[in-house]
C-alpha positions in Angstrom: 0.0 0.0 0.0 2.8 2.5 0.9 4.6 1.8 -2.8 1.1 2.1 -4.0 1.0 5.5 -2.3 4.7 6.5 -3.1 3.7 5.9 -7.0 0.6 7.9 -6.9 2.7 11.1 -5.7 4.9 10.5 -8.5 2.2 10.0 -11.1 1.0 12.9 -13.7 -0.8 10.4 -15.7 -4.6 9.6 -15.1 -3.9 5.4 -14.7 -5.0 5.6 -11.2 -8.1 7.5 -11.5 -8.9 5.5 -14.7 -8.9 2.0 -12.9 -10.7 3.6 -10.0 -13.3 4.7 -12.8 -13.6 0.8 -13.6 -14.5 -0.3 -10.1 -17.0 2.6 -10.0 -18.6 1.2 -13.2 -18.6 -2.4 -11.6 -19.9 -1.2 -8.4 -23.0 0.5 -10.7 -23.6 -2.5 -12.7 -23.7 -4.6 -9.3 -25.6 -1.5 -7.4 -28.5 -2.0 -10.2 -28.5 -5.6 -10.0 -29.0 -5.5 -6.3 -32.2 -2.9 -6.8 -33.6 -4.8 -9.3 -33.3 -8.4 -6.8 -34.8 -6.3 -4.7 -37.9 -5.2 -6.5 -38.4 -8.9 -7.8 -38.2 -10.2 -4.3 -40.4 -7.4 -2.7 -43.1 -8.3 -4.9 -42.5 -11.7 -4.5 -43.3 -11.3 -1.1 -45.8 -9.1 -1.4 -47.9 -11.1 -4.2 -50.5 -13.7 -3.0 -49.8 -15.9 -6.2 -49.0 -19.0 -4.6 -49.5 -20.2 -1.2 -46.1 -19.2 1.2 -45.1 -21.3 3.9 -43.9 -19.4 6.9 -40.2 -20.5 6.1 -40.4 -19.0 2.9 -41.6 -16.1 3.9 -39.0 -16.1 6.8 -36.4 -16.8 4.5 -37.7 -14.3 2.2 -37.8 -11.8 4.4 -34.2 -12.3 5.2 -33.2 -12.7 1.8 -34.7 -8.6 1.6 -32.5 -7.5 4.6 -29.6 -9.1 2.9 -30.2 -7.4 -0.1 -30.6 -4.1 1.8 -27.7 -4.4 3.7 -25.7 -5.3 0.4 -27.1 -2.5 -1.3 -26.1 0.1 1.8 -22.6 -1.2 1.6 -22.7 -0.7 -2.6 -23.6 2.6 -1.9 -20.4 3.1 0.7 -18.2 1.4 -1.4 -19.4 4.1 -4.0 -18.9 7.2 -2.0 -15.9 6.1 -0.6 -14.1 5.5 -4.3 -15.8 8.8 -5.5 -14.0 10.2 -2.7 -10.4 8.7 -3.6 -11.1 9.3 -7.0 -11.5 13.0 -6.4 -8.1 12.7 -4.2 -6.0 10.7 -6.8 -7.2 13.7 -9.0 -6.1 16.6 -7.2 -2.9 14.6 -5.9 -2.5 14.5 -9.7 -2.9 18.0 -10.7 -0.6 19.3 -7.8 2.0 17.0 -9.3 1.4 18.6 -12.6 1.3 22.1 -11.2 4.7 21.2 -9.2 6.2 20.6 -12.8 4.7 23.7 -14.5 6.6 25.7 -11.7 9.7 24.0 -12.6 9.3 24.8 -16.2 8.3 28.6 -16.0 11.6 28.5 -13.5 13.8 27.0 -16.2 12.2 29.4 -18.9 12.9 32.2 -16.6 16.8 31.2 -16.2 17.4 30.5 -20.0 16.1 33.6 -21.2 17.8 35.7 -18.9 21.4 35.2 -20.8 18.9 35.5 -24.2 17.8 39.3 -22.7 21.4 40.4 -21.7 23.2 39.2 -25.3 20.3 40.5 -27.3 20.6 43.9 -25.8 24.3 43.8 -26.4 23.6 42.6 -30.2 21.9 46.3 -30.6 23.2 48.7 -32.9 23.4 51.2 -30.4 26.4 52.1 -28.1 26.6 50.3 -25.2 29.0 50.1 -22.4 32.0 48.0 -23.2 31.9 48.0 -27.1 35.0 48.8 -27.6 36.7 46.5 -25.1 39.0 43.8 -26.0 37.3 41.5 -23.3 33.6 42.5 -24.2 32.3 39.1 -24.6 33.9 37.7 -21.5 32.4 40.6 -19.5 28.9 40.2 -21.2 29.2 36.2 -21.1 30.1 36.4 -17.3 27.1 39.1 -16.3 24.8 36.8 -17.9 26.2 34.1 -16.0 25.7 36.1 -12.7 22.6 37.2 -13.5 21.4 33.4 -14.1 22.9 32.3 -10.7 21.6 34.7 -8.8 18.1 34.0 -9.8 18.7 30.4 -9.4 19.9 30.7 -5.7 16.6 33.0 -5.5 14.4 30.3 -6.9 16.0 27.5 -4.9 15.2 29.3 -1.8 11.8 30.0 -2.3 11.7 26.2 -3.4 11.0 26.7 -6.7 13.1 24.2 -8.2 
């Protein structure tokens, strides 16, 4: 159950709340069955068709308080996988929210150096033009630039 667990906190894929969806369908089909048991046996009982020996209508009777108690436990078994369904959904969409954050953050970091070389691509005058060690200069404020934001985003737990 806990690997079951670890998985599911993993997952970005809908797997889990697929084969939950399948044991909701069962749990339908065996939900309507029960009702319609029900309504055959209830008017069993309650029909004056043939003559009822008080066995049969003892065992009858607890034939329809089986049934009952088998359809109140259908409908548990329901709510509860609606329930863990609506969990594994929004365990899920955190996960995939976790990566979106991660993303925009890498996005953020690559086009940092993009901003600071396209500026310096300009046809205008700029600091530095003329300096024999321009490109190290630009190259390493980039660089600094990009690590500083990363510490920044790695302490706000971005990352």
């Amino acid at each position: 159950m806990e690997d079951e667990r670890a998985r599911l906190q993993r997952s970005l894929r809908n797997e889990e709340v697929l084969e939950l969806l399948k044991h909701q369908k069962s749990l339908v089909y065996f939900t309507t069955g029960l009702k319609s048991n029900e309504l055959t046996l209830d008017r069993l009982q309650s029909s004056h068709l043939f003559e009822k020996y008080p066995e049969d209508q003892e065992l009858l009777a607890d034939v329809l308080t089986e049934i009952q108690q088998a359809l109140e436990m259908a409908s548990i078994s329901e709510n509860i996988l609606s329930q863990m369904m609506d969990a594994f959904a929004s365990i899920i969409s955190n996960n995939l929210n976790v990566v979106m954050k991660f993303l925009a953050s890498m996005t953020i970091l690559l086009s940092l150096p993009s901003l600071v070389a396209s500026i310096y691509g300009m046809n205008v005058g700029l600091p530095l033009q003329q300096h024999p060690q321009a490109f190290v200069f630009v190259m390493g404020l980039s660089l600094a630039i990009s690590i500083v934001v990363a510490i920044i985003f790695w302490r706000k737990d971005w990352f």
